[in-house]
N, C-alpha and C positions, 0 to 999 in steps of 0.2 A: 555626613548629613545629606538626606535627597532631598532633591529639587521640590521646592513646594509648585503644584500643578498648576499650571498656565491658568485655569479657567477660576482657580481660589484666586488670585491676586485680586481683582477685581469686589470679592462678591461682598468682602466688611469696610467700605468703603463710605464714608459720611458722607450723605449728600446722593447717594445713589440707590435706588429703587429697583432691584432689579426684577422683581415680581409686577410692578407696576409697568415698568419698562418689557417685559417680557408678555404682557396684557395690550399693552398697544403696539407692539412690532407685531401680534396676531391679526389684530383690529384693521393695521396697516396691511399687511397681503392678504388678509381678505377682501379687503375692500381693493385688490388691484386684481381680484377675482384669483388667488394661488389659494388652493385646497389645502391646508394646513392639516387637515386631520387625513390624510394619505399619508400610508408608511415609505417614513422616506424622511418626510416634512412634521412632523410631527411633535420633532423638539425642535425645529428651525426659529422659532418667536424667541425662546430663552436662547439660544447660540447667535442669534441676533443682537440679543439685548446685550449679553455679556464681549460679544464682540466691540461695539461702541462705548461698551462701558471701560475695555479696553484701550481703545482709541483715544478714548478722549483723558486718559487718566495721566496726567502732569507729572504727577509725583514730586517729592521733594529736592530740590537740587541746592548746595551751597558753594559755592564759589570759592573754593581754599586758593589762599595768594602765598607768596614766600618774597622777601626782600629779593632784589637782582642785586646780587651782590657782587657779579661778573661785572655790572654796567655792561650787560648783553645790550647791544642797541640797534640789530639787524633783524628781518622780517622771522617771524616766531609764525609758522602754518601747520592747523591740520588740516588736511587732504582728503579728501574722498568719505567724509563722515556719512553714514547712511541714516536719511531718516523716510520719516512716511508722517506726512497730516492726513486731512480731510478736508475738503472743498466744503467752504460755507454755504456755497449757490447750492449744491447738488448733492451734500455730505456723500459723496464718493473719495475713497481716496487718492492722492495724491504723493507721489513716493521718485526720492531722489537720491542724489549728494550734495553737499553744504560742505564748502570749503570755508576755514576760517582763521584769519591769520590777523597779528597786531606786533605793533612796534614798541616793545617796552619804555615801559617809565622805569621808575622808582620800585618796581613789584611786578613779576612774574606769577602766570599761574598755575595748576598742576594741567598737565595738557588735555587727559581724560574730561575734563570740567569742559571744555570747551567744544564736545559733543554733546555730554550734558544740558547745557545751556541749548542745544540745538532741539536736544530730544524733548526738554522740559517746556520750552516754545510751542512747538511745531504740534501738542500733542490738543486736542480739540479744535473744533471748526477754527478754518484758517483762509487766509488766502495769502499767496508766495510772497506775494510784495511786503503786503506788513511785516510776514513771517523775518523775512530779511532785514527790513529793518531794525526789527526788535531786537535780531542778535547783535546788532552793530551796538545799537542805543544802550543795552544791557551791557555788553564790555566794557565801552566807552563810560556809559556812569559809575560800575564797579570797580575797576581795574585804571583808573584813568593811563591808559596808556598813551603813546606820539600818536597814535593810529590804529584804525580799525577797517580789517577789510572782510566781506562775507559778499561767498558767490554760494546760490540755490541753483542748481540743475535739477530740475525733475518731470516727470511725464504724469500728467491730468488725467483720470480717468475718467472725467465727466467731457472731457476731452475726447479720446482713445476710444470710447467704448459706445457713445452716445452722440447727438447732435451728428456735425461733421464727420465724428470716425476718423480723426486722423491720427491711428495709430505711430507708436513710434516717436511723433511729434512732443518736442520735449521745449519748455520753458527755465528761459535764464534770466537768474534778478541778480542786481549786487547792491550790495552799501557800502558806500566809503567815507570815512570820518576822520578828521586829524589828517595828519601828514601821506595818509594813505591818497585821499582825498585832491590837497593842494600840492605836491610833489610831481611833477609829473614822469620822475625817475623811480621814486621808490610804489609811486601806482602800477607802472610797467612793471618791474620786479615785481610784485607781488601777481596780476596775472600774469605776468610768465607762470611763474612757481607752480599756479594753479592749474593751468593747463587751459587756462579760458581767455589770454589774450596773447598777447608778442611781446618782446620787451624792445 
C-alpha cells in the first residue's frame, strides 16, 4: 500500500477551510507587502494554509492500558520523544523533546501512547507551560498511576528568529504529580533518567 501524500491528510478534515484559509494567508502577505503573484510565490497562500492546517491537526489518540500484572513499581520513562507546537503569541513554531515517565499503579500503558499523548497535545496553538502540564494532568487522570513526570526541552522560534534572536536558546518546563512530585528520591531518579537533573 503507498503512502497517502503528506499534503491529502489535512485537506477532508471537519472544521477546516482550506480554500478559505488559503484566501486569507494571500490577504495576509499581501498586506505585509510579499507579491504573491511572482513565480516562485504563487502557490505559497494554499502551502501556507495546508501547512497550519497541518499543524494544528490533533488527530485522534486513545490511551490503551494493560493490568500490571508484574506489580512493576519502578520509574516506567520515554526519553527523548520528538515533538513541535506552535507559539500562541506568534504562531511560529516551537520544536523539542518531551521526556515522560510514571510510576505504576494497578495498570500499565502501551509505551508508543505516551508520545501520542505528547503529539496529540502539543498539536495547535500552545504555549510549553500548559503544554507540560496537560501531559502530566492527562496521565495522572487516565492511567491513575504513584506519579507522573514530564520534562519539555525545546527552542522557540518566535524566540531564535525574531525579537532578541537568541538562537540556540532553548526552554525547559516540568510537571510533577504524585510521588514523582512529594519523593524527593524517586524525583531525583526520574531526572536523573532523563538527562535534566542529578540524582
Amino acid at each position: 500500500m503507498s503512502a497517502v501524500p503528506a499534503d491529502l491528510l489535512v485537506t477532508d478534515r471537519p472544521g477546516v477551510d482550506l480554500e478559505a484559509a488559503t484566501t486569507a494567508a494571500a490577504a495576509f502577505l499581501q498586506a505585509l507587502g510579499v507579491d504573491t503573484d511572482r513565480p516562485g510565490l504563487d502557490r505559497t497562500p494554499e502551502r501556507m494554509a495546508r501547512a497550519y492546517a497541518e499543524l494544528f491537526d490533533a488527530g485522534p489518540v486513545e490511551l490503551t492500558t494493560f493490568p500490571n500484572e508484574e506489580a512493576y513499581d519502578e520509574v516506567v520513562l520515554a526519553r527523548g520523544i520528538p515533538f513541535r507546537s506552535v507559539c500562541e503569541h506568534h504562531l511560529l513554531p516551537f520544536v523539542g523533546v518531551a521526556h515522560v515517565g510514571y510510576l505504576p499503579g494497578e495498570r500499565i500503558v502501551g509505551l508508543s501512547k505516551l508520545a501520542r499523548v505528547v503529539e496529540h497535545l502539543a498539536a495547535g496553538p500552545q504555549v510549553q507551560e500548559r503544554l507540560t502540564s496537560q501531559v502530566a494532568r492527562l496521565l495522572q487522570d487516565r492511567l491513575r498511576p504513584r506519579g507522573v513526570g514530564v520534562v519539555l526541552d525545546a527552542e522557540h522560534l518566535c524566540m531564535s528568529v525574531r525579537g532578541v534572536r537568541a538562537t540556540g536558546a532553548r526552554t525547559r518546563t516540568s510537571a510533577l504529580l504524585g510521588r514523582m512530585r512529594s519523593d524527593a528520591r524517586t524525583r531525583a531518579e526520574f531526572l536523573a533518567l532523563t538527562g535534566t537533573g542529578a540524582a
